[in-house]
N, C-alpha and C positions, 0 to 999 in steps of 0.2 A: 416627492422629495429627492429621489435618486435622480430623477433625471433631470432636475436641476442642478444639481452639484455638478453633474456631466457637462454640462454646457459653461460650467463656469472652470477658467482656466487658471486662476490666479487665485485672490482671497484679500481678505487684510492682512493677514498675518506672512503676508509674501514670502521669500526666502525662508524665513527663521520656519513656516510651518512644513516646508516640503522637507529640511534638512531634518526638522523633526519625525516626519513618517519615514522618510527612508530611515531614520534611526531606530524606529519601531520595527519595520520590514525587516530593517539585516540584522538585528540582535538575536532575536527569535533563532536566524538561519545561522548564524555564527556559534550559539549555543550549545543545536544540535550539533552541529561541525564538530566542534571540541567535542561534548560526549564520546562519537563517536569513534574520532583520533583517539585520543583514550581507549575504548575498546579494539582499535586496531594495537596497539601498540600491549596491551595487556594480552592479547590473542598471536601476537609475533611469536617466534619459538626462542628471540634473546630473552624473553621474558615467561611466556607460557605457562600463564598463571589462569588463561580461560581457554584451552583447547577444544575441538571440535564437540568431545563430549559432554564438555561444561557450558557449551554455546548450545547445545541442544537441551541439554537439560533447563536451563537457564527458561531459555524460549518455551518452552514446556510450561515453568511456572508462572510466567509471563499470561500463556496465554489461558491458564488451567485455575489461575488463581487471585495474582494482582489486579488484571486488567478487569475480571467481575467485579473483584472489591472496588476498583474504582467506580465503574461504570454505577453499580448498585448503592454507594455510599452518597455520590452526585446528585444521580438521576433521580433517585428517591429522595432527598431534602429538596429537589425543585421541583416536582413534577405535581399537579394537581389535575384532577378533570377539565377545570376550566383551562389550565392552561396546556394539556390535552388536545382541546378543541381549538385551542390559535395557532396551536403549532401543527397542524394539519399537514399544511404544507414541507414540512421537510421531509417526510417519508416519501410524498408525492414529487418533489422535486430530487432523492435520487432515482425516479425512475425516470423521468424528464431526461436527466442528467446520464441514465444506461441508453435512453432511445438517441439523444443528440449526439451522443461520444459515439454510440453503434453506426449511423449514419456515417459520423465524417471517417468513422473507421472502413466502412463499405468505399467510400469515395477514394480514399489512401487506398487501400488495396486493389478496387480496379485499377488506379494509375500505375501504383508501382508493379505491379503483378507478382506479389510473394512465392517463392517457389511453392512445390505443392509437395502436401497436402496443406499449404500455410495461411489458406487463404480466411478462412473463419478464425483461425486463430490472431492473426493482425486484427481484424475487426473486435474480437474481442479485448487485446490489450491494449487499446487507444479505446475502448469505449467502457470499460469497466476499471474507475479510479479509488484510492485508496480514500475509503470516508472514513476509517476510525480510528488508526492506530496513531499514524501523521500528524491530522489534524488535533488530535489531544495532545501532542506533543506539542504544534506550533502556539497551540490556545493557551498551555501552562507553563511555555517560556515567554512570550507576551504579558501574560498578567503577572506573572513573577514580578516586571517590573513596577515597583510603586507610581508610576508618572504613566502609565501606561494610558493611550485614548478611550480606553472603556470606563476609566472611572474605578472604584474600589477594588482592588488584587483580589480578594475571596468571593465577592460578588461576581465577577469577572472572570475565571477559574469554574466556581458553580452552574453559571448558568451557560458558559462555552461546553462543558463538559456533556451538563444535561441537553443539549442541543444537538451534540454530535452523537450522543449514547441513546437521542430518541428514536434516528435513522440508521441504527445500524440490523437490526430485525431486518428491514427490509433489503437491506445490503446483502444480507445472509440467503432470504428467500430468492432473490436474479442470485446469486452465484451457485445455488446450487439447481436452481431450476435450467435457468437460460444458459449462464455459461457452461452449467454443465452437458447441456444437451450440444453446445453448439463445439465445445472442444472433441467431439465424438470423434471417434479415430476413424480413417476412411475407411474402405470398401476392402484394403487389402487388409485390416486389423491392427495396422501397426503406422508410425509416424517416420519410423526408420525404411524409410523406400528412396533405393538408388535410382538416381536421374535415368537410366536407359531400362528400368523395369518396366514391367505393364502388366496394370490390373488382370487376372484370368477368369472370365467371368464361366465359363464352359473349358474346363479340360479335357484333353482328347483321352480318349479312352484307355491307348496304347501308352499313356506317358509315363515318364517312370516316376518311381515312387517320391522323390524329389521334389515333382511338380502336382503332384495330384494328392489333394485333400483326404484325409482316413475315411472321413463320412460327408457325401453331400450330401447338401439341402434335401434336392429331391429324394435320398436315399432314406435319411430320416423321417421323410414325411409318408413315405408307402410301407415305411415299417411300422407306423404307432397310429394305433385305432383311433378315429374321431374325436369320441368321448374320453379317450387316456389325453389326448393333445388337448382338448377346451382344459380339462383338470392341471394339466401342468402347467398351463398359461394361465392359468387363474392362482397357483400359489406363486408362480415367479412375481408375475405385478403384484400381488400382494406383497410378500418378500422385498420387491424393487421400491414398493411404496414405503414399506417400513424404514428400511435402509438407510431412504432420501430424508424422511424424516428424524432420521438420528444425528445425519449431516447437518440439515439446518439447523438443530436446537443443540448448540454449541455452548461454552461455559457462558460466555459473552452473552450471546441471545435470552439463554436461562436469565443470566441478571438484568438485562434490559424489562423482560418480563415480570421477573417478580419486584423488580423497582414500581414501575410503572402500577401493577394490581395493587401494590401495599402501599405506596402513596398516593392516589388516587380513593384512596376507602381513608375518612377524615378518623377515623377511633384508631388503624391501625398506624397510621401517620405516626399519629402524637403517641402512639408506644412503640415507636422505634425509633424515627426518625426525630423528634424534636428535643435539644441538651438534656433538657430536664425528664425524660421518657423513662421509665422503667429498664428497659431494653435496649438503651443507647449507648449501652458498654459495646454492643455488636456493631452498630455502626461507626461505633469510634474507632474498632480495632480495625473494620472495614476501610476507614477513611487514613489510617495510621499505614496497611498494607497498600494500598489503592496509591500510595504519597511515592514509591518505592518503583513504580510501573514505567516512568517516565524512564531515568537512568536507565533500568536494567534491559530494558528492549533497546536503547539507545547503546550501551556496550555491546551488545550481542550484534545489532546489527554492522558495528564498525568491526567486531572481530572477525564476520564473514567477510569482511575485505580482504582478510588474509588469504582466503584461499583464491586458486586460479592459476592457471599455467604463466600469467602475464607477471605475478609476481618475482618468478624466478627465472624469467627473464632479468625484469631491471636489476634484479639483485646484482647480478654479471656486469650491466650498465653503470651503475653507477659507482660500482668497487672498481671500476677502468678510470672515469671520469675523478673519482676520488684522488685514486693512484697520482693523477698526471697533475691534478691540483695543489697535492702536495710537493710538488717540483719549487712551487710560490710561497711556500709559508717554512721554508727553511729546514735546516735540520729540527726534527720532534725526536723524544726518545720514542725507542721502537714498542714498547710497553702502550705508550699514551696511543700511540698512529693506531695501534693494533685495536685499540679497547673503542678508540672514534669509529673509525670502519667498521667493529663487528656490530656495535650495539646502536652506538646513533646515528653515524651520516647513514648508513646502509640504510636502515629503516625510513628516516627522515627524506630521503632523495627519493625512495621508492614511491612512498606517499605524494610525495609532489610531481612527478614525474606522470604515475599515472592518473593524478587528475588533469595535467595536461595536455596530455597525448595519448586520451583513453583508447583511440581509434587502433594505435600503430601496435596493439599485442590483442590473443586471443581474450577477452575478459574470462571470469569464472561463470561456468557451465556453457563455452562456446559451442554452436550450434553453427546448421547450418541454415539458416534463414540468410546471414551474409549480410555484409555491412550497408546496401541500400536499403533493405526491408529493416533492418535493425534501425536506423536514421529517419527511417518515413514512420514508425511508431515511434519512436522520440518527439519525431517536430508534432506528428497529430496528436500525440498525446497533452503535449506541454506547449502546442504554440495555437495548435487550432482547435482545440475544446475547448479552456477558461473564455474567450471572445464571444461564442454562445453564451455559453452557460453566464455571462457577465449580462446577457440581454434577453436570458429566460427570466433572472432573477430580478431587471429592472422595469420590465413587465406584468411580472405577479406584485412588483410593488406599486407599480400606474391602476394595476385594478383593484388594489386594495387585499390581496389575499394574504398580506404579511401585518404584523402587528406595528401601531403607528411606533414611529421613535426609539425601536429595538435594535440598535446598530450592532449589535453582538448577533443577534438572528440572522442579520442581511450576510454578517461579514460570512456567519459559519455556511449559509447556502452559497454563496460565493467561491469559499473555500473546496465543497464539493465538489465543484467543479475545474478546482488548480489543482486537485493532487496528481501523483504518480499513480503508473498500474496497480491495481489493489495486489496485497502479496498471499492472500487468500487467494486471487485468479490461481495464484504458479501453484498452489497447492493443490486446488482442483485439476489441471494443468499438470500434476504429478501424478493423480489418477487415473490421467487417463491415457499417459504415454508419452508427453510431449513437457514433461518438465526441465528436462535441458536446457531445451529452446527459451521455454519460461523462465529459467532463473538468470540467463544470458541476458532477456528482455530485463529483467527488475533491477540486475546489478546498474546498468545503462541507463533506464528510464530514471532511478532513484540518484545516478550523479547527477548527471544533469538537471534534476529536479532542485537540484541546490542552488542555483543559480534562476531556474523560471519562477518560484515560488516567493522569492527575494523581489524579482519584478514583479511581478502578479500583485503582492503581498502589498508593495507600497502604490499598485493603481485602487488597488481596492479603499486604499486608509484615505487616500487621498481622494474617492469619491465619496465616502462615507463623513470623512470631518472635513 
């Protein structure tokens, strides 16, 4: 079916249907837009009704509370064994989706040559994209709309939800297994290494206290008996195994879980999950909390706009630009000039200014990757992964492995494959030493992503209807 719509360029519904998908594509992203101007502007300090503390705590409940009720209120009302077994493939296809994006991330970083130690880290934020928070975001400002190409707003809403809420388990297990192994800090221990350093693999003996380590390797190892060293290497990997496994079973993954066991057993079903249930005051309240997750991640993450060296910058820019502007609009009383400049042109110019010209100021958490490697995970993440992943997904539907006539299925695999860096990478990424550099990457990857997910968005609608 996909790969006939591919081939066909036009339709009957000519003009009137393309105007219609891109109306679909941008509303979605114009949406988010707003939310999040919104949370920039409640997070500004003329306003500072959500400061840093209140953006953490926020994100906190965000991700500790809402986001399960959603995920388990969803996923649980659609999820059955049978449909279990057809939906196979989306778990299987983000890992398609970690191996394709990890490739063309290997291929970007031999070309560009990331400074180092940068070099596994490029590969992993061009190949590890955002499957869960994004895409529930783009799926329930889509069906919001009544006219929407999927057909019923709740149908529509439910079954995007549970689609995107079935593969995130496995999203959870590659990020803490692979990328976490692959953001490993190098050889000197740390991410923070000046260009004219050099690893010391053997210290001379005579060097001063400075250069030479408290305890080396081999010092260690002729000091502790055989059997003490098997024993403590046997509770560390025990301890490391624990650890890893408290990482992955995250609130998120808990509710993907226990969604999927209790709707999938047909007697627990129908005493939770179904209006009439005994027990469906718990999912109501879950579906009532779960309705609240979209907005509040969506202000939080526009009030992280606020911070960044770049912002205070334009501030200076554009109280100049102001200044000389009002040279045009005549005498103002000094009250009115004073109250436009601190509270809205300032802010409003800011905001426009740095989506313009996001290049020309440090962003927030600049690093030193530097502005080509920062650009070559851009374009790989958002120009050269979806083009794959458009022709992994049109492939498992030539052989059949997708369900017939499910255009909500196609879109959401599709979708896997147009997001941004996933923002759980920067948080592993925070782990391990190199979060700077990460949260530099996510500010960047996720503007620009406002704009490739708008195109993506309408090749996708317009190969699907």
């Amino acid at each position: 079916m996909m790969e006939r719509l591919l081939l066909t360029t036009g339709g009957g519904r000519g003009g009137e249907s393309v105007f219609a998908t891109m109306k679909f594509a941008v509303l979605p992203i114009a949406k988010v837009f707003t939310m999040c101007f919104l949370g920039f502007l409640m997070a500004s300090k003329y306003v500072n009704i959500l400061p840093a503390s209140g953006r953490k705590l926020l994100n906190g409940l965000v991700f500790s509370l809402l986001l399960p009720c959603l995920i388990f209120s969803q996923l649980g009302q659609a999820v059955t064994v049978q449909k279990m077994l057809q939906w196979w493939f989306i778990p299987f296809n983000v890992v398609l989706a970690t191996i394709s994006g990890s490739l063309i991330g290997l291929l970007v970083a031999s070309v560009v040559r990331p400074p180092y130690p940068f070099f596994k880290f490029t590969i992993i934020q061009i190949g590890i994209g955002n499957i869960g928070n994004v895409p529930l975001v783009l799926i329930s400002a889509l069906c919001r709309d009544k006219s929407n190409p999927f057909g019923d707003s709740i149908k529509c809403s439910q079954d995007g939800t549970a689609y995107i809420s079935f593969g995130q388990w496995v999203g959870a297990i590659v990020l803490y297994t692979y990328v976490f192994n692959m953001l490993a800090p190098p050889p000197e221990g740390t991410f923070d290494i000046e260009d004219s350093s050099l690893p010391i693999k053997n210290p001379p003996k005579d060097g001063s206290p400075e250069q030479v380590p408290l305890l080396t390797h081999e010092a260690v190892l002729t000091d502790l008996d055989a059997s003490i060293r098997g024993k403590i290497k046997e509770i560390l990997n025990f301890i490391y195994e624990k650890l890893k496994l408290k990482q992955i079973l995250q609130p998120p993954i808990i509710a993907s879980i226990l969604a999927m066991v209790l709707g999938a057993v047909p007697f627990l079903k129908r005493l939770i999950f179904t209006p009439d249930a005994p027990l469906f005051f718990f999912t109501d309240s879950c579906i009532i909390l779960g309705e609240a997750m979209i907005p509040c991640i969506l202000l939080a993450l526009g009030g992280n706009l606020v911070d960044g060296k770049f912002f205070h910058i334009l501030q200076h820019i554009c109280l100049l630009l102001w200044s000389n502007l009002s040279l045009f609009w005549g005498r103002l009383p000094a009250n009115i000039y004073s109250f436009l400049v601190k509270v809205k042109l300032k802010s409003s110019c800011v905001t426009a200014l740095s989506f313009f010209f996001p290049f020309s100021f440090a962003g927030p958490g600049s690093s030193k990757l530097g502005m080509r490697t920062t650009a070559a995970i851009i374009f790989g993440r958002l120009v050269l992964v979806p083009p794959v992943g458009l022709g992994i997904v049109v492939l498992a539907d030539k052989l059949g492995f997708l369900p017939p006539g499910d255009k909500m299925f196609r879109f959401v695999l599709l979708l896997q494959h147009s997001m941004p860096t996933s923002v759980l990478s920067g948080a592993v990424a925070n782990l391990r030493g190199c979060g700077r550099e990460a949260a530099s990457v996510l500010f960047w990857v996720h503007i620009f992503a406002v704009f490739s997910m708008a195109g993506w968005i309408v090749l996708y609608l317009h190969i699907l209807f």
